[in-house]
N, C-alpha and C positions, 0 to 999 in steps of 0.2 A: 710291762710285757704285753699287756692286751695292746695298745697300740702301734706297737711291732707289727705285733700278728695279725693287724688291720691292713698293717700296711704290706704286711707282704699277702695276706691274700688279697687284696686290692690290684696290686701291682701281677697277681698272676691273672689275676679276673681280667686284667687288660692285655695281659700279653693272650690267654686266649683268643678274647673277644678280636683283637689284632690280626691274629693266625686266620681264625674264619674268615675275617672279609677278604682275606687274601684269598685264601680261597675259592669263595664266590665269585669276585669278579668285580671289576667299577658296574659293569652293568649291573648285576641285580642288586647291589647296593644304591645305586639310583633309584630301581627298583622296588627294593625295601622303606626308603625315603619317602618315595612319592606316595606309596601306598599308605605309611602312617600319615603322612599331612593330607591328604583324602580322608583318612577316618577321623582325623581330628577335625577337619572342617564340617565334614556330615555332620558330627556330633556341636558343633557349634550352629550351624545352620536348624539345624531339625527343632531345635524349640521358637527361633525365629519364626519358622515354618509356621507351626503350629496358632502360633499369635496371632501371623497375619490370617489364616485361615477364620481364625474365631471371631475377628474383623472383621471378614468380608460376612459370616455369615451372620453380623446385627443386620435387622433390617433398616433401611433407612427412616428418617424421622419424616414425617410429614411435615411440609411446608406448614404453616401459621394463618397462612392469608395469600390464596390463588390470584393469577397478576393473568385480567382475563387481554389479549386485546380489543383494540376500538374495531368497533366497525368499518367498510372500509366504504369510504364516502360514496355522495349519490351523483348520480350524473349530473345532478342541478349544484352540486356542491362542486366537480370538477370542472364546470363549465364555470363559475361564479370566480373558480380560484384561478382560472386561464383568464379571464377577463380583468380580474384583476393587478395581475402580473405585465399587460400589457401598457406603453408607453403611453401618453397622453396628447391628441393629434395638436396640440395648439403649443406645443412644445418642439415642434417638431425643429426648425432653424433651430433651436437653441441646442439640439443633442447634435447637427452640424458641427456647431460651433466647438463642441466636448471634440469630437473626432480632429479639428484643428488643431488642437491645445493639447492633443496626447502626439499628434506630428511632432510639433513644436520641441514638446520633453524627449521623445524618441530621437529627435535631431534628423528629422527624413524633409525632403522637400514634398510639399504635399500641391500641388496645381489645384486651378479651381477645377472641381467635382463637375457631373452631371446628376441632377435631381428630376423625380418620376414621381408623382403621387397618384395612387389609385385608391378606390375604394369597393370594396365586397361588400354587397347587397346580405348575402346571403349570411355571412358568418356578422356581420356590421364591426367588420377590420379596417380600418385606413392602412395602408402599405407605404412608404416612402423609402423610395428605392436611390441610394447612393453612391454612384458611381466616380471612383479616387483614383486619379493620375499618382503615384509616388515614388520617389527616388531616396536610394539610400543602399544603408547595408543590408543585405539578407536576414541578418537575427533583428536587427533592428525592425525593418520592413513588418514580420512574425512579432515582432511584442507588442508592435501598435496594433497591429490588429486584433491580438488576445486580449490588451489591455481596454479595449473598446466594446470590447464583448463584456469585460466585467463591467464596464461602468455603464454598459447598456444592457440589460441580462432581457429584454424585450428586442433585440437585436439578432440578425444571424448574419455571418458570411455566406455569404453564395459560390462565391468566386471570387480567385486568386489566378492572377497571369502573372508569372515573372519574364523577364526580358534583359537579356548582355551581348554585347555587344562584343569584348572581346574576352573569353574563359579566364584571364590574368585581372580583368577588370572586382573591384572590391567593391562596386557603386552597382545594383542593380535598377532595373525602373518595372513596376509592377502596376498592377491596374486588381482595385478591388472593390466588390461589390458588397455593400452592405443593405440589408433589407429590415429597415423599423418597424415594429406590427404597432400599431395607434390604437386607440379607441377614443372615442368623443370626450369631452369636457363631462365628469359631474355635475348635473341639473343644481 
């Protein structure tokens, strides 16, 4: 008999509960929704809260052993480290020769060059100045000369001229300057 009487007051507890929200409205029953899962999430969040607060305020641990940096070099070190970064003047034909042989891989037609050599008193630079007729494709043209720059990092481009003849054309002809910085032989 008592689970009768569960179930019909059960059953009237819903037909109430039923009646009201009819009443109410969808609205404030979205309303009444959102508002308990806001309180339910506050109350979930607020010890989270708390945690991380008690976190933030350890202080942090002191490093072990300070990582000081180098000093930062001397002029006699920065000139010692330019000097010897540059090419080697009695090599000079042979790093020529590098700039052929990266043609060649590139597939560009490369003419014979015109060659300059000078030398600076003052800095004690030898300069060998190379000037390249070449014909080819446009990226092509661009990788030989990147590629020449890595295999020569004592090297610079100067100048780049490209030249077509007709805008449909895929073959350009370009004219570039490369400029070797040397220093003398090792005693």
């Amino acid at each position: 008999m008592a689970g009768a009487m569960n179930q019909v007051n059960l059953s009237a507890l819903l037909l109430r509960a039923r009646i009201a929200l009819l009443r109410l409205g969808v609205p404030a029953c979205v309303a009444i929704v959102l508002c308990v899962a806001g309180i339910a999430a506050w109350a979930w969040l607020l010890p989270q809260r708390a945690a991380q607060a008690q976190l933030m305020a350890k202080p942090l641990p002191a490093p072990s052993t300070l990582v000081t940096a180098p000093p930062p070099p001397s002029a006699n070190q920065n000139l010692a480290a330019f000097y010897e970064m540059l090419g080697e003047k009695r090599y000079a034909e042979q790093q020529v020769k590098v700039l052929f042989d990266l043609a060649a891989k590139a597939n560009i037609t490369l003419y014979q060059g015109e060659y300059k050599a000078s030398y600076d008193k003052a800095s004690r630079v030898s300069t060998y100045q190379i000037n390249l007729p070449v014909k080819g494709p446009y990226q092509s043209i661009w990788q030989f000369a990147m590629q020449g720059l890595r295999e020569m990092p004592f090297a610079s481009l100067d100048e780049v001229a490209f030249r077509r003849d007709n805008i449909a054309d895929t073959t350009v002809e370009a004219r570039l300057r490369f400029t070797l910085y040397l220093k003398d032989a090792e005693p």
